[in-house]
C-alpha positions in Angstrom: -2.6 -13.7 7.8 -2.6 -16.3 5.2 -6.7 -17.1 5.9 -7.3 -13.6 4.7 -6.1 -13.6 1.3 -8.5 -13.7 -1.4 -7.8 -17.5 -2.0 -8.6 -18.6 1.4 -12.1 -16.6 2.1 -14.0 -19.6 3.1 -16.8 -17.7 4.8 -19.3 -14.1 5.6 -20.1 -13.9 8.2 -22.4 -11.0 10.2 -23.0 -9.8 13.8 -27.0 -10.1 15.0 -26.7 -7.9 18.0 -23.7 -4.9 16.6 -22.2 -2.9 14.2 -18.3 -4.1 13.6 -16.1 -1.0 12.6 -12.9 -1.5 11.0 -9.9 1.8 11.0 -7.1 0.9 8.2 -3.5 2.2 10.2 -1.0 0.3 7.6 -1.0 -1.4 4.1 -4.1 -2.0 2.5 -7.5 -3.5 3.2 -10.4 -4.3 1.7 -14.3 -4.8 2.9 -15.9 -7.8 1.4 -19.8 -7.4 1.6 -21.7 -10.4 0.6 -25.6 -9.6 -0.2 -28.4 -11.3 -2.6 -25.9 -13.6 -3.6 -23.3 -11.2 -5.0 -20.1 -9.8 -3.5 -19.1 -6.0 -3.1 -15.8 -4.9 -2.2 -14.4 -1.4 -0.9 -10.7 -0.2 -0.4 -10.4 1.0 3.0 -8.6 4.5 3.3 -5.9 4.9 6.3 -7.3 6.6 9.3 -11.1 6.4 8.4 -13.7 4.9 9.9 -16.1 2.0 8.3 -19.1 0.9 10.0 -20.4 -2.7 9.4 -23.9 -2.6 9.9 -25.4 -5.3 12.4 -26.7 -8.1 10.2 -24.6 -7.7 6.9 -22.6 -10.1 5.8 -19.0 -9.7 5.5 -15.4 -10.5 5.5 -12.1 -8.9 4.7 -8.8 -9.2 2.9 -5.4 -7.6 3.6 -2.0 -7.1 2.6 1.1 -8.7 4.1 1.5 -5.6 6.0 -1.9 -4.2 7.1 -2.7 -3.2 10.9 -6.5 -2.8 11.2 -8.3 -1.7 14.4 -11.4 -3.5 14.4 -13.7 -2.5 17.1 -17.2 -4.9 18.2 -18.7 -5.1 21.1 -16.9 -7.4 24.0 -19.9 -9.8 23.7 -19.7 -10.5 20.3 -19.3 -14.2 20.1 -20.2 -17.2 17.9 -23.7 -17.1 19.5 -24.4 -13.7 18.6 -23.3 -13.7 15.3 -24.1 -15.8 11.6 -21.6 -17.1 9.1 -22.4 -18.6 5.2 -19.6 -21.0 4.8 -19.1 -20.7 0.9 -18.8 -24.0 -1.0 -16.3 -24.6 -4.0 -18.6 -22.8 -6.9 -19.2 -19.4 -4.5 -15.7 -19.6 -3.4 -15.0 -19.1 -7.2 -17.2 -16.5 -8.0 -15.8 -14.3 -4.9 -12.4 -15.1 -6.7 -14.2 -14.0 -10.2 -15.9 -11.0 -9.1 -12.5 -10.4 -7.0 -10.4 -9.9 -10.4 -13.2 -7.9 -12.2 -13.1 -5.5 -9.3 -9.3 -5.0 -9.6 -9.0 -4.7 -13.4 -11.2 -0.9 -12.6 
């Protein structure tokens, strides 16, 4: 999915009413977790579980090949939930922040 390659994050966003958990089954994934203006990442492992609490912003980034279960709640809906559309400078530090966490 070409909108969720590093280069094309445009946006967090966060669920106000649930938890979103995401279950890696193929390729690779990783978490992006957007707080107090700084971005966090985590490398999903296959077949475990990874609970987005309500209220945290987030996104995610996969491999050509990834299958992720992502499970929210059925009303979970643009109403219910928030989203920081990041503008050209964030956008670049996400990128930034993106490469220092893969040269570890």
């Amino acid at each position: 999915i070409d909108h969720l390659e590093i280069e094309e994050i445009n946006y967090v966003e966060c669920h106000n009413k649930t938890d979103e958990v995401f279950v890696l089954l193929e390729g690779t994934c990783h978490l992006i977790v957007f707080k107090d203006n700084k971005f966090g990442f985590i490398k999903l492992e296959k077949n475990k579980i990874y609970n987005v609490p309500l209220g945290t912003y987030h996104n995610h980034v996969l491999s050509n090949d990834a299958k992720v279960l992502i499970i929210e709640q059925e009303d979970t809906n643009d109403d219910n939930s928030s989203r920081i559309y990041l503008n050209d400078d964030v956008r670049r530090q996400l990128i930034k922040e993106w490469e220092l966490y893969n040269e570890l």
